[in-house]
C-alpha positions as CSV (number, residue, x, y, z in Angstrom):
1,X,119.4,76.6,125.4
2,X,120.8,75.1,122.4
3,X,124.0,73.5,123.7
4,X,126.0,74.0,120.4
5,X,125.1,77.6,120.4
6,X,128.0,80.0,118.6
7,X,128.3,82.5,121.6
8,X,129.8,85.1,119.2
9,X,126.2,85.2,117.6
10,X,125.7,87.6,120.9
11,X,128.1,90.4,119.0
12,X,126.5,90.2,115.2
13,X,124.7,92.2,113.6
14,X,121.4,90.7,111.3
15,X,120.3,92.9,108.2
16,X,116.5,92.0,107.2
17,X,115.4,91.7,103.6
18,X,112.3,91.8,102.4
19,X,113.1,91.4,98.3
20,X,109.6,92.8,97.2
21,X,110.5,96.2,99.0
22,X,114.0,96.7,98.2
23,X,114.8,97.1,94.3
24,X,113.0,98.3,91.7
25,X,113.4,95.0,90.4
26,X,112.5,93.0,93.5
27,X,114.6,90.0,92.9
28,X,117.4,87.7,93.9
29,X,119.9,89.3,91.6
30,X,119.3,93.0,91.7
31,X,120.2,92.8,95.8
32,X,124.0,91.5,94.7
33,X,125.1,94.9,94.0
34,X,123.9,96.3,97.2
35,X,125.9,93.8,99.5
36,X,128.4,95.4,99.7
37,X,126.8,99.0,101.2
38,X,124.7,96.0,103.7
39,X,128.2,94.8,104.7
40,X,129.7,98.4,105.4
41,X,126.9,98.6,107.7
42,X,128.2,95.8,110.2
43,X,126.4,93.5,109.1
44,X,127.4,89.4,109.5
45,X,123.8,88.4,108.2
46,X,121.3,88.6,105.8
47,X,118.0,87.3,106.6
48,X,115.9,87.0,103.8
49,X,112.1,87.1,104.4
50,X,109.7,84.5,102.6
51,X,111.5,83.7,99.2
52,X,108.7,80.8,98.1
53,X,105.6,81.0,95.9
54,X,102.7,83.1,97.5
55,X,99.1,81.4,97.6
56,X,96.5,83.0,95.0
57,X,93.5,81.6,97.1
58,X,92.3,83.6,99.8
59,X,95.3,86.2,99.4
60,X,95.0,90.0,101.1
61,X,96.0,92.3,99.0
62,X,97.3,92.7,95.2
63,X,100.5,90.5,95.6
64,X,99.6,88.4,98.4
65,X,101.1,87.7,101.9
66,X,105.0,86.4,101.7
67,X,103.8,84.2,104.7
68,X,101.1,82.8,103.2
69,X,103.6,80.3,101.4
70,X,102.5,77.7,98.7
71,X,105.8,75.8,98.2
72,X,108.5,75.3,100.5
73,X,110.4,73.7,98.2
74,X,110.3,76.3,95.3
75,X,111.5,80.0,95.0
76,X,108.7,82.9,93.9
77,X,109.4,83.3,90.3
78,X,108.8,87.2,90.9
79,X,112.2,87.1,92.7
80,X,113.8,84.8,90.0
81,X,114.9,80.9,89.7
82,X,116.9,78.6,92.0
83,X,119.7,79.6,89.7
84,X,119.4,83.4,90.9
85,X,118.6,82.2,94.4
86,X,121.7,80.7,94.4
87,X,124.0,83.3,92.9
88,X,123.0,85.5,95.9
89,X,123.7,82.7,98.2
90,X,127.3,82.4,96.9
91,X,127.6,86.7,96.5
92,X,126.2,87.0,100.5
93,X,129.5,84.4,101.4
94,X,131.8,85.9,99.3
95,X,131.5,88.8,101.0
96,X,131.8,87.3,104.4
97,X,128.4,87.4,105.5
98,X,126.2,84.3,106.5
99,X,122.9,84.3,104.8
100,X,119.5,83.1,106.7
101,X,116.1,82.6,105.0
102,X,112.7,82.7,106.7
103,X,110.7,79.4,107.2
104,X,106.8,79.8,107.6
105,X,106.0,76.0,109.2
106,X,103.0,77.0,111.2
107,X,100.5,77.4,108.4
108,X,100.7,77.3,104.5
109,X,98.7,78.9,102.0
110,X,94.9,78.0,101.2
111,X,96.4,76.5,97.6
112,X,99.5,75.3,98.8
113,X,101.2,72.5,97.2
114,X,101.3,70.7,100.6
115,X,97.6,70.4,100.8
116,X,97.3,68.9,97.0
117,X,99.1,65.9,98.3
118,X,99.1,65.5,101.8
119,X,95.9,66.8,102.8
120,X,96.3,64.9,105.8
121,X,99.2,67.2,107.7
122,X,96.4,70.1,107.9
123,X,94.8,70.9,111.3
124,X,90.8,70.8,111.2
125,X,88.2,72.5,112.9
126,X,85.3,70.3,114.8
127,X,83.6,70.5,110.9
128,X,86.6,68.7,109.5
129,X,87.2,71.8,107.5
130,X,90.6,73.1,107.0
131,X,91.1,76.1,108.4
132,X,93.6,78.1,110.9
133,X,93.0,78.9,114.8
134,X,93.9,82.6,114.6
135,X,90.8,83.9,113.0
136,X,92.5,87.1,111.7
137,X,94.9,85.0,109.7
138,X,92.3,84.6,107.0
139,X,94.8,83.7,104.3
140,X,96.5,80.6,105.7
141,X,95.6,77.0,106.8
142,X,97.4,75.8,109.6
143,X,99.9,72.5,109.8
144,X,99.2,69.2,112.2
145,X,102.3,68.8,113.8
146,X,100.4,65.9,115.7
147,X,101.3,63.6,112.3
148,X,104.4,62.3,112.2
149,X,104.5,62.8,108.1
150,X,104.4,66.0,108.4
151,X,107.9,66.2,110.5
152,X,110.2,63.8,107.9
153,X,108.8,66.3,104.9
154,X,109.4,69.8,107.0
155,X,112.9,68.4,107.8
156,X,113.9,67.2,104.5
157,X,112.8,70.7,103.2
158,X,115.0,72.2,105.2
159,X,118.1,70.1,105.0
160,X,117.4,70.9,101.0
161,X,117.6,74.9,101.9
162,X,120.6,74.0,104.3
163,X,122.7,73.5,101.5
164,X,122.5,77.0,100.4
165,X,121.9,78.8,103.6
166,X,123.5,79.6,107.3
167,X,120.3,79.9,109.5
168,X,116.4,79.6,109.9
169,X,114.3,82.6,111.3
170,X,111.5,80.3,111.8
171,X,107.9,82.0,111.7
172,X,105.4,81.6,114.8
173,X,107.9,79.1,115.8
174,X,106.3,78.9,119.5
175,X,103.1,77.3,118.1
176,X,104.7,74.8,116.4
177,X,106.0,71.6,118.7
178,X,109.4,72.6,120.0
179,X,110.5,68.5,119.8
180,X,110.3,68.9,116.8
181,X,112.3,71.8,116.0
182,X,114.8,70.0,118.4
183,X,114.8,67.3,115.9
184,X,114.8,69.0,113.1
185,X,117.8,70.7,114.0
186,X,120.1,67.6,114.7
187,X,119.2,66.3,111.6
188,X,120.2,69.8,109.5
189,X,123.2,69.8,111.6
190,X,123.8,67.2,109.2
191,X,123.8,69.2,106.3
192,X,124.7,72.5,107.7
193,X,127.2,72.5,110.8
194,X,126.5,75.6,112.9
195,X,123.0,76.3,111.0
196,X,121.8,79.3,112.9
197,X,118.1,78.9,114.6
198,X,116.3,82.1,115.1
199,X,112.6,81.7,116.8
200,X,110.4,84.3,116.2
201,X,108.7,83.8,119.6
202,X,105.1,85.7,120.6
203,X,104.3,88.6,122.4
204,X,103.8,87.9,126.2
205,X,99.7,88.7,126.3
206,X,99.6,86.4,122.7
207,X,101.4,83.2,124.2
208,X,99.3,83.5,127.1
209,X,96.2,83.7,125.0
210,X,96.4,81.3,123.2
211,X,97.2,78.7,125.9
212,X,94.3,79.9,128.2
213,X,92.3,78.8,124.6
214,X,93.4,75.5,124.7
215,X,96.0,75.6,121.8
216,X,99.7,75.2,121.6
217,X,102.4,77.6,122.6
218,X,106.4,76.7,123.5
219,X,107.1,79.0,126.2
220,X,110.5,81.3,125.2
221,X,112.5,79.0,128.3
222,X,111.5,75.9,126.3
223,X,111.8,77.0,122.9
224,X,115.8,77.5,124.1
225,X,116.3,73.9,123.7
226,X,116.0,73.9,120.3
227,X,117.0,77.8,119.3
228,X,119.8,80.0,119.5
229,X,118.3,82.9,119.6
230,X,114.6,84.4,119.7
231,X,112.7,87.2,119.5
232,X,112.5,89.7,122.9
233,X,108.1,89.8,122.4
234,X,108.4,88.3,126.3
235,X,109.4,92.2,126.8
236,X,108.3,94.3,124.0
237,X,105.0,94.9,125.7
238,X,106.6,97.0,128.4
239,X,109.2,98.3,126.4
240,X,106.1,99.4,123.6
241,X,104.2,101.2,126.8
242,X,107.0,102.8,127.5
243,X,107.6,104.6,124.4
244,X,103.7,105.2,124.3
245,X,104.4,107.4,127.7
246,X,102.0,104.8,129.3
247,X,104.7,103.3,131.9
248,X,108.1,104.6,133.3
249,X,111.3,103.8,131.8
250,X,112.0,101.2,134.6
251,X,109.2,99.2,134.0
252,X,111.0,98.1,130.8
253,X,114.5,98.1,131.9
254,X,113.1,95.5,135.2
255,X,112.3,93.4,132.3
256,X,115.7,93.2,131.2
257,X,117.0,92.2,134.1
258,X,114.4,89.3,134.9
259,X,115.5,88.6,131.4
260,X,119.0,88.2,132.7
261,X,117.7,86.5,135.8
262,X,116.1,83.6,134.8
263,X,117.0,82.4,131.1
264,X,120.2,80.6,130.9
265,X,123.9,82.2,131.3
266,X,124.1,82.6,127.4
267,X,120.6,83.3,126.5
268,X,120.2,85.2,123.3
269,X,117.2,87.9,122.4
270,X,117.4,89.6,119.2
271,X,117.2,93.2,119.8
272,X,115.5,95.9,117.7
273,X,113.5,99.0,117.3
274,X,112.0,97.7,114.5
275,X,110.8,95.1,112.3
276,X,108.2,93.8,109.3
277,X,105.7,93.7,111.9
278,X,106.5,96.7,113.7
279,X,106.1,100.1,112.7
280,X,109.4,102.3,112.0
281,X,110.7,103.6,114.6
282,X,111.5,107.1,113.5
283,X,107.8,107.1,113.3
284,X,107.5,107.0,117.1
285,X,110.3,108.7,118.2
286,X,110.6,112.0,115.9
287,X,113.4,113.3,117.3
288,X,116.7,112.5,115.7
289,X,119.1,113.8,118.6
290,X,116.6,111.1,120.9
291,X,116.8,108.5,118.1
292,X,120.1,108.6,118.4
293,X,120.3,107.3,121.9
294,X,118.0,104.7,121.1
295,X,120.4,103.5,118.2
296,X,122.8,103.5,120.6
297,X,121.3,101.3,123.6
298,X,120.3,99.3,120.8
299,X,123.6,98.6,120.4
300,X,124.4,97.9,123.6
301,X,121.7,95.7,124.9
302,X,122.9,92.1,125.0
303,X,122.2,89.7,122.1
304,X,122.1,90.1,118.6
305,X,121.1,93.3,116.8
306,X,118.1,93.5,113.8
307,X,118.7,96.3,111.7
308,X,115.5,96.3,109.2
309,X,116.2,97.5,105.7
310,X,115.5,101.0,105.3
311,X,116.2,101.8,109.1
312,X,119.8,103.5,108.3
313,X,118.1,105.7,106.4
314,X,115.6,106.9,109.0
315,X,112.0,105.7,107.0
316,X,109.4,106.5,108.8
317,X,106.6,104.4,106.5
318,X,105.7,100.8,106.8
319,X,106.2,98.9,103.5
320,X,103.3,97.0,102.9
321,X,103.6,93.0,103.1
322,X,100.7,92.4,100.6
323,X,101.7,95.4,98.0
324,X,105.0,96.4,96.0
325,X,106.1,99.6,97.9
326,X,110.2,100.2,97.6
327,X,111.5,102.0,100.9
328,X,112.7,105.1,99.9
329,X,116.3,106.7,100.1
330,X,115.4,109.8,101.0
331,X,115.6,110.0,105.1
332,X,118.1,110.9,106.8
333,X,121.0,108.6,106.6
334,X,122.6,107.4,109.5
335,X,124.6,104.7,108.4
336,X,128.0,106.1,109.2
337,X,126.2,106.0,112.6
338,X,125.7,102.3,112.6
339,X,128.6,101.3,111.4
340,X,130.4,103.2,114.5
341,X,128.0,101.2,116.9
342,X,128.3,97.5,114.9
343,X,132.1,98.2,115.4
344,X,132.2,99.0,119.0
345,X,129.5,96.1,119.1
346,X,131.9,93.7,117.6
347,X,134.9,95.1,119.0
348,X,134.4,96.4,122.8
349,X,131.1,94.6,123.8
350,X,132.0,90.9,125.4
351,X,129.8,88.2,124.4
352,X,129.8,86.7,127.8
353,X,129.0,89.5,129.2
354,X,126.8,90.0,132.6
355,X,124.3,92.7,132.1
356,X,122.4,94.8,134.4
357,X,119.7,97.7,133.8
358,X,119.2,100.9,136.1
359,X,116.8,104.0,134.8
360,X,116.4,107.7,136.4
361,X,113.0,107.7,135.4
362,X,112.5,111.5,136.3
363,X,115.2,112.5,133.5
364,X,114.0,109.5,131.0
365,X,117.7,108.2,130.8
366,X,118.7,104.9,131.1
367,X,122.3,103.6,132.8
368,X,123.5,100.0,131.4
369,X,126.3,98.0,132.7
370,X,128.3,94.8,131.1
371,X,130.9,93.0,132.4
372,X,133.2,89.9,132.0
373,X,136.3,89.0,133.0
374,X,139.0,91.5,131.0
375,X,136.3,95.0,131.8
376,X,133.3,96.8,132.9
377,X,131.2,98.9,129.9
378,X,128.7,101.4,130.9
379,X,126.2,103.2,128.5
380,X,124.3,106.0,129.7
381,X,121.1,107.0,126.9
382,X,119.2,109.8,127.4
383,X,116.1,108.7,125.6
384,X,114.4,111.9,126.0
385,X,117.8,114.2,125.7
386,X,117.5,115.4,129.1
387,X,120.4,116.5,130.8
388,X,121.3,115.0,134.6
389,X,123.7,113.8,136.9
390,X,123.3,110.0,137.1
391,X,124.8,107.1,139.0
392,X,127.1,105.1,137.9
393,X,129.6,101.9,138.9
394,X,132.9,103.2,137.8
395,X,135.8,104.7,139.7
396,X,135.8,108.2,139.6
397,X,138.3,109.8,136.6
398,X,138.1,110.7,133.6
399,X,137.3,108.3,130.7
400,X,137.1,108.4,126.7
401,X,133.2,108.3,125.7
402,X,133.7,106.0,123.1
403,X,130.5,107.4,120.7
404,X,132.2,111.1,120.1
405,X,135.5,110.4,121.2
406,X,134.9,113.3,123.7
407,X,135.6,112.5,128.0
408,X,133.1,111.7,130.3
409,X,133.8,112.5,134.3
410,X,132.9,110.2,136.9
411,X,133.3,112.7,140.7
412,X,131.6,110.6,143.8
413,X,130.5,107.9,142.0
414,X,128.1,110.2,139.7
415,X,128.5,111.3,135.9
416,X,127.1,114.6,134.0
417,X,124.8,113.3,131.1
418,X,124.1,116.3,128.9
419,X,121.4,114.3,126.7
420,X,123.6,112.5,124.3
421,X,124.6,108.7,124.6
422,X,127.5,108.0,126.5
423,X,129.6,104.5,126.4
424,X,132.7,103.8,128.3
425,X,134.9,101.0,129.6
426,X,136.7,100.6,133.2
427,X,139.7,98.1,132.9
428,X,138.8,94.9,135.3
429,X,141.9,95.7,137.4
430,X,140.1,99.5,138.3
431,X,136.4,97.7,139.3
432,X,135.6,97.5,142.5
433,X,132.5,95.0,143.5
């Protein structure tokens, strides 16, 4: 992993943007005014999704892919100037937050201004034609990373961004050489001291693919090196089968702890229930007494948390990435919710925290640990509100659940879980190994 890696990353919370789909206006400056409710949410980042020009040529839809980028050194002019870019840079630090931006360096548009003048950084099929190896990516051309160009103009792109911005979520960034992501962050370090890395690493099944094919993908333990934190695709597969009622609920949570097994001791996965390529979650789990459990595991898990715009208010529909659809307002809001569970995030869950994973798979609830050196935290979330007994590692007594400010009661090493998530701690000097 990333040897300069900020451990307290492990305890924040990330807030995703996607500027087409979240004003009326759709710009830089009409998200200023709502920074401030983002913030109230927990949040300690913004991540802003594609803010360059969209290719014409090729495009899918109306508007056009926000991955399908044409410029990376220019801002969409349907979200506003540098000028505006940059007054929503300086509002997101005022506020205390950190402000990331997303970086698309697998593949350009079919127009893009990359290929007008260095046609020579473009991969090519056995034709010689331009073109992409993902065939259902019909709207973008795909980058040579085998050119040495291409690397000293990627890097100075970003080192121009750095002076604006906090952090990268970088796009596909397993198919694109992890040297030089490596190099490309020692040289933004430069420019941006503590720039955040985020690697939106591939599904499991997709990796493996694309390999057996003959093509490039980093493996998630190698793209460490160069990120501080990545995507959890290695599990989402289990954890998607499981929501499908296709697999038990330990056949995810085992996941978790190979997770915990074999990456390094402060490996980070970002954590969500959903995101842009994801469908909303309240659209899988209906249930709001069950969503909230979920919510709260969320929380808990270890590594960053992802809260995609328009979660807190329950949406159940997918904004489209090649139309103009605002999420609505209208859900149910939970955001006093979250902001309970960023709190106890930031203020009761250690960042070097162990972690450890146990499910009753008959009841559907799961039982988490953490653990460092000051206390023990255990979450009980009964994902399918089912009521139980259930193991757990604490002394027996009586302890404040921290989510409803209720008590919990551990008797013979077993607590009553009556379907709604449950978080507690055990002071270090009550644990017993």
């Amino acid at each position: 992993m990333a040897r300069d890696t900020d451990i307290r990353l492990q305890n924040q919370v990330i807030y995703s943007v996607y500027l087409r789909a979240h004003t009326e206006e759709g710009t830089f400056r009409a998200l200023i005014p709502d920074l401030d409710r983002i913030k109230a949410l927990g949040a300690d980042i913004v991540w802003l999704m594609p803010i360059h020009p969209i290719g014409v040529k090729g495009k899918k839809g109306s508007l056009g892919c926000p991955y399908a980028n044409r410029d990376y050194r220019a801002t969409n002019p349907a979200y506003g100037t540098m000028e505006d870019f940059i007054a929503l840079s300086e509002a997101v630090h005022e506020r205390g937050m950190k402000l990331m931006i997303d970086v698309v360096y697998n593949h350009t548009s079919p127009d893009s201004v990359l290929l007008q003048e260095h046609p020579e950084f473009f991969w090519r099929d056995s034709d010689g034609k331009v073109g992409n190896k993902i065939g259902d990516w019909a709207d973008v051309i795909d980058l040579d990373y085998g050119v040495p160009g291409l690397w000293d103009y990627q890097i100075e792109s970003l080192c121009l961004w750095a002076k604006y911005v906090d952090g990268f979520r970088c796009d596909v960034a397993s198919f694109v050489n992890v040297e030089f992501w490596k190099m490309a962050r020692a040289m933004v370090k430069r420019v941006r001291p503590g720039c955040i890395w985020l690697a939106e690493s591939v599904h499991q099944s997709f990796g493996n693919y694309v390999r057996r094919v003959g093509y490039y993908s980093c493996r998630d333990s190698e793209a460490f090196d160069a990120f501080d934190l990545e995507y959890e695709y290695d599990v989402r597969e289990a954890f998607d089968r499981y929501v499908r009622g296709e697999a038990v609920l330990s056949a995810w949570l085992d996941q978790l702890n190979f997770q915990e097994a074999v990456y390094p001791v402060n490996y980070n996965k970002m954590r969500f229930l959903e995101n842009h390529d994801q469908p909303r979650f309240a659209s899988l789990v209906e249930d709001e007494a069950a969503r909230e459990n979920w919510e709260a595991l969320l929380f808990f898990l270890k590594g960053t948390t992802l809260l995609y715009a328009g979660q807190e208010f329950s949406c159940t529909h997918q904004p489209s990435l090649f139309e103009r659809e605002v999420f609505p307002r209208t859900g149910r809001d939970i955001s006093t919710w979250l902001r309970k569970l960023s709190d106890l995030k930031h203020r009761v869950l250690g960042a070097d925290d162990a972690f450890w994973a146990k499910a009753d798979d008959e009841h559907h609830i799961a039982i988490l640990g953490r653990e460092n050196g000051e206390s023990r935290k255990i979450g009980v979330f009964s994902l399918h509100c089912q009521s139980a007994e259930v193991p757990v590692e604490a002394p027996d007594g009586v302890y404040e659940n921290l989510l409803d400010g209720g008590t919990v009661t551990v008797r013979e090493g077993r607590l009553a879980c009556e379907g709604k998530p449950i978080l507690f701690t055990v002071p270090k000097a009550l644990v017993r190994l």
